[in-house]
C-alpha positions as CSV (number, residue, x, y, z in Angstrom):
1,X,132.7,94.4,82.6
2,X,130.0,93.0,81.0
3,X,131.6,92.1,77.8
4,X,134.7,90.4,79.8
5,X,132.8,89.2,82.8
6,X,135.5,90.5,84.7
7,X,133.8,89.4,87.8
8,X,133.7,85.9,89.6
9,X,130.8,83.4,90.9
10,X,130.6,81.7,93.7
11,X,127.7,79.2,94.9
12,X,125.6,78.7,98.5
13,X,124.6,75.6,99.1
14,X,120.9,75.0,99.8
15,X,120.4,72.3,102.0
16,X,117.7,70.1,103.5
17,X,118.0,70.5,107.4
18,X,115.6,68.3,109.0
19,X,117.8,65.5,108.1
20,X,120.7,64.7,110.9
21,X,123.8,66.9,110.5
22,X,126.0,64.0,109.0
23,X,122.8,62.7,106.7
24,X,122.2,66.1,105.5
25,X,121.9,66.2,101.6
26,X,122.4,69.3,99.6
27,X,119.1,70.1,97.0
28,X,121.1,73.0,94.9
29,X,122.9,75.9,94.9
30,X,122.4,79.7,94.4
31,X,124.8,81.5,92.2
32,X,125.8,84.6,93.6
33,X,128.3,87.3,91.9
34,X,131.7,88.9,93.1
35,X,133.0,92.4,91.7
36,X,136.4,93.7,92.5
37,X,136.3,97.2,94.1
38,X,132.8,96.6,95.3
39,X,130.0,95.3,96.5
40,X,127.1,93.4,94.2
41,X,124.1,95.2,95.2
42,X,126.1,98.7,94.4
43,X,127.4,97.3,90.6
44,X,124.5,95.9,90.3
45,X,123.0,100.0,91.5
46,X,125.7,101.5,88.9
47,X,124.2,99.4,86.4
48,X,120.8,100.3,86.4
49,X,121.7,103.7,86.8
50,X,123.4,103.1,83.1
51,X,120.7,101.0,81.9
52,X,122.9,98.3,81.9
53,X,121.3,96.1,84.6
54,X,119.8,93.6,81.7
55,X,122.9,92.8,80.4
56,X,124.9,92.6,83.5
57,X,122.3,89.7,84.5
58,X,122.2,88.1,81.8
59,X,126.3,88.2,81.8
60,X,126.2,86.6,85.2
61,X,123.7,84.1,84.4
62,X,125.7,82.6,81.7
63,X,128.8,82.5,83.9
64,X,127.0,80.7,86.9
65,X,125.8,78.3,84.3
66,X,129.1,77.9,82.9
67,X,131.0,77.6,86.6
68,X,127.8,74.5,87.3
69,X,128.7,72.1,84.7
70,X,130.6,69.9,87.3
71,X,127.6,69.8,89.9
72,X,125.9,66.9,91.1
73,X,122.7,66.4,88.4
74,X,120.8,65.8,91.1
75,X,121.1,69.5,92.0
76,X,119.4,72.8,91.1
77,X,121.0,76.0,90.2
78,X,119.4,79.2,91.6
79,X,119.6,82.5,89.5
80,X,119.1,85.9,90.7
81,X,116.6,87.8,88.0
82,X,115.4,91.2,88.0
83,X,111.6,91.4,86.5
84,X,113.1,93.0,83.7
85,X,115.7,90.6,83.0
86,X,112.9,87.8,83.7
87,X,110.9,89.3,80.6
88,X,114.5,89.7,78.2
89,X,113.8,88.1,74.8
90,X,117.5,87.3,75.9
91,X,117.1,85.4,78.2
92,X,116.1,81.6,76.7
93,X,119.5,82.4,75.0
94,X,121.3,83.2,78.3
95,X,120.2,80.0,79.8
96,X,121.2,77.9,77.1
97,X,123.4,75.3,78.2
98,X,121.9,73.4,81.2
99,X,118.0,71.5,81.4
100,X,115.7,74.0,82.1
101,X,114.3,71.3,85.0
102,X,117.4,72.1,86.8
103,X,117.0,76.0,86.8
104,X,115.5,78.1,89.7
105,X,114.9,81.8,88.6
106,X,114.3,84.1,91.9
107,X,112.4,87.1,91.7
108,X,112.5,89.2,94.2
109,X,109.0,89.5,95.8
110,X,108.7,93.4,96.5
111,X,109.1,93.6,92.3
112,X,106.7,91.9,91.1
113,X,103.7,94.2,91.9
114,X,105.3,97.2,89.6
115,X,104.1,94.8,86.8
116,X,102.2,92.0,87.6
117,X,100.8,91.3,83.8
118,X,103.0,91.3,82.1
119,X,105.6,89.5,84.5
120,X,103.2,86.6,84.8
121,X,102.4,86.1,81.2
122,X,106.6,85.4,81.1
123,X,106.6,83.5,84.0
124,X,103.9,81.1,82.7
125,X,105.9,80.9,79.3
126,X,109.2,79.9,81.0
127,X,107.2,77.4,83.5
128,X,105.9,75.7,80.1
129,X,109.2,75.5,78.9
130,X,110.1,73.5,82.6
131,X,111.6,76.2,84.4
132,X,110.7,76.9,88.1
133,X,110.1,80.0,90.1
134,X,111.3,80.9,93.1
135,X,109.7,84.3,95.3
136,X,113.0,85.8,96.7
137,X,113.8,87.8,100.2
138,X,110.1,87.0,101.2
139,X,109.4,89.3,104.3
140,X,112.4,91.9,104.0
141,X,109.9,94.5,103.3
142,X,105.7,94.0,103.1
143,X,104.5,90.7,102.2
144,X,101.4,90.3,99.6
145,X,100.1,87.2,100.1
146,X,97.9,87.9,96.6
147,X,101.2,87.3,94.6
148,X,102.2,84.2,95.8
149,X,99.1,82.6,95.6
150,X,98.6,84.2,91.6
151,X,101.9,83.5,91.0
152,X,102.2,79.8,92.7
153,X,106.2,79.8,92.3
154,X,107.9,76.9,93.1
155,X,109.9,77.8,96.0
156,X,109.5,80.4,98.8
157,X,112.9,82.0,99.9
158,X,112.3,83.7,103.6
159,X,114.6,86.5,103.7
160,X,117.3,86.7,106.9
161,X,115.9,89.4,108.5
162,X,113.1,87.1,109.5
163,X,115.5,84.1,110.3
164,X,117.5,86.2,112.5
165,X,116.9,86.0,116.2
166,X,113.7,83.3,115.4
167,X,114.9,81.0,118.1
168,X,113.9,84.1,120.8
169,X,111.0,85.9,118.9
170,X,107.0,84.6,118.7
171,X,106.0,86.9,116.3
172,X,109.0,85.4,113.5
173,X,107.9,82.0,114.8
174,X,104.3,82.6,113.7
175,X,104.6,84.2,110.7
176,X,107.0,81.3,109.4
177,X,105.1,78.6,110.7
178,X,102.1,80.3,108.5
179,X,104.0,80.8,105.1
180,X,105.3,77.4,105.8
181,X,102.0,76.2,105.7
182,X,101.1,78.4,102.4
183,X,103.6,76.8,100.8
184,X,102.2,73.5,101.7
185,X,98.8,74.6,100.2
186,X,100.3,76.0,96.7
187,X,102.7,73.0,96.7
188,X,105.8,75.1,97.1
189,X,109.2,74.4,98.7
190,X,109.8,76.6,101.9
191,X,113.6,78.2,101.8
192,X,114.7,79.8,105.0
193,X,117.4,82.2,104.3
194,X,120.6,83.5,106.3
195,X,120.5,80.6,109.3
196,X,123.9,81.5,111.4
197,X,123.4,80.0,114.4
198,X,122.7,76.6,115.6
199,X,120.0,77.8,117.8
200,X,118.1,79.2,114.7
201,X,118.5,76.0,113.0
202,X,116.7,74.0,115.7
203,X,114.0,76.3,115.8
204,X,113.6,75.8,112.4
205,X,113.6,72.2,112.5
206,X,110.7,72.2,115.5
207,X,108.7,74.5,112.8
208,X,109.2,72.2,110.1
209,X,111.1,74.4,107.7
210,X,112.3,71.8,105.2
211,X,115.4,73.9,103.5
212,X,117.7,76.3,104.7
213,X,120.6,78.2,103.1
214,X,123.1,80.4,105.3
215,X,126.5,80.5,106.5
216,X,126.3,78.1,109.4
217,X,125.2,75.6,106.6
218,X,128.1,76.2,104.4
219,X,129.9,79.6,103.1
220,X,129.5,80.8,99.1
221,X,132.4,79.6,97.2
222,X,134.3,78.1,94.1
223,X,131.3,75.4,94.0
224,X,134.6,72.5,94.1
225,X,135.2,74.0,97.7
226,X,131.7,74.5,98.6
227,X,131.5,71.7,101.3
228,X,127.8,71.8,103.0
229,X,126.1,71.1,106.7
230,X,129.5,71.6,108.4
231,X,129.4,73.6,111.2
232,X,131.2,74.2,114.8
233,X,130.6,76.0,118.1
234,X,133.3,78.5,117.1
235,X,131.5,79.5,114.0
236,X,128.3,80.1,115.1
237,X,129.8,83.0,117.4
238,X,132.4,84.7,115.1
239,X,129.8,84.7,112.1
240,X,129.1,88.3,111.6
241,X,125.2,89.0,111.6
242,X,125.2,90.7,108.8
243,X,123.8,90.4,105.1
244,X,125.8,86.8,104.5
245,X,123.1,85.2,102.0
C-alpha cells in the first residue's frame, strides 16, 4: 500500500463564509485519503498497530501534493500529520514539491500534550522554514487552552461535534464565540468544521466565524470536481449527520 499508494485523495474545500453565497471565495483545501475495503481512520489504526503510521503519512502527503499541482496559487493545501510524522527527518523530503507558504500541517490538538518539547522545537523549525500550523478537531475531546497559546498555530480547526446543532445550543455558541476571539488575540484563522446545514451556517456568520469547511459548503472530491459554496434545500436534509469532514 504504501509503496504503491494504492489509495486515492480527494480535497474539501475550505471556504470563507461571511461573504454572500455567490461572492464566496475558496482559501484552500484539505487533503483527505480514500482506501478500498475501508475506512481511513481504521488503515490509518492497522498502521500504527504495524508501526507503519509514519510512512503511510508521509505516502499520502506526497500524493495530495502531487494531485494539487493544478490548484489555484492563491490557495493553501491542508495536510493531516500525526506528531510523529510532524517530527520525521522525512518529512522536508515528503513535502518537496510545492512552497512551503502554501502548506498547512494540522495536528491534532488532543496529541500534542503526549510531547509538548519536543513537538514544538519541530514546529518552530518548520515555521522558520514558512510553513503554517494548524490545531486540528479543536473541542472533540478536552480543550487546553495552554497549547494554543504556546504553540500560536496559524489556524484553529473547530471540530464538528461542536458545529453540530450550534444554531439551537448556548453553550456551543459561547464557547465558539470565545476561541473565535483567542484566535483573534494570537492572530490565528478560526476554521469551523462539518457545517451541514444552512441554519448552522447563519449562526456562524452572526458569530463571526470567518471560514468554514463541511459538506453543505462543498463535498471532498477529485479537486477538478470540487466545486465550492453550492448548496440547496434538498441537501441540507438528506446530508447524513455523521463524521463528513
Amino acid at each position: 500500500m504504501i509503496g504503491t499508494r494504492a489509495f486515492n485523495v480527494v480535497y474539501q474545500p475550505i471556504v470563507e463564509i461571511q461573504r454572500q453565497d455567490n461572492e464566496r471565495s475558496t482559501v484552500g483545501y484539505e487533503a483527505l485519503s480514500r482506501f478500498a475495503g475501508g475506512s481511513p481512520p481504521a488503515w490509518f489504526a492497522a498502521a500504527s498497530k504495524a508501526g507503519l503510521r509514519v510512512g503511510l503519512e508521509l505516502a499520502a502527503i506526497r500524493s495530495a501534493i502531487a494531485g494539487f499541482q493544478s490548484a489555484p496559487k492563491s490557495a493553501y493545501l491542508a495536510l493531516n500529520s500525526s506528531v510523529e510524522t510532524l517530527c520525521s527527518p522525512f518529512l522536508l523530503d515528503a513535502l518537496d514539491g510545492i512552497a512551503p507558504t502554501r502548506v498547512v500541517l494540522e495536528l491534532p490538538e488532543d496529541t500534542v500534550s503526549e510531547s509538548y518539547v519536543q513537538t514544538k522545537d519541530h514546529i518552530d523549525r518548520l515555521v522558520g522554514r514558512g510553513y503554517r500550523l494548524a490545531m486540528d478537531d479543536l473541542a472533540r475531546g478536552r480543550i487546553d487552552l495552554w497549547y494554543l497559546v504556546r504553540l500560536r498555530p496559524s489556524i484553529i480547526k473547530i471540530d464538528l461535534a461542536m458545529i453540530r446543532d450550534i444554531d439551537v445550543d448556548q453553550s456551543k455558541q459561547s464557547l465558539v464565540s470565545g476561541l473565535k476571539l483567542l484566535g483573534e488575540v494570537l492572530g490565528a484563522q478560526v476554521v469551523a468544521e462539518g457545517i451541514e446545514r444552512k441554519t448552522e451556517l447563519e449562526q456562524l456568520r452572526k458569530l463571526g466565524v470567518q471560514f468554514g469547511q463541511g459538506y453543505l459548503l462543498g463535498r471532498p472530491g477529485p479537486l477538478e470536481t470540487v466545486v465550492p459554496g453550492r448548496y440547496d434545500n434538498h441537501r441540507q436534509r438528506d446530508l447524513p449527520r455523521s463524521l463528513s469532514g
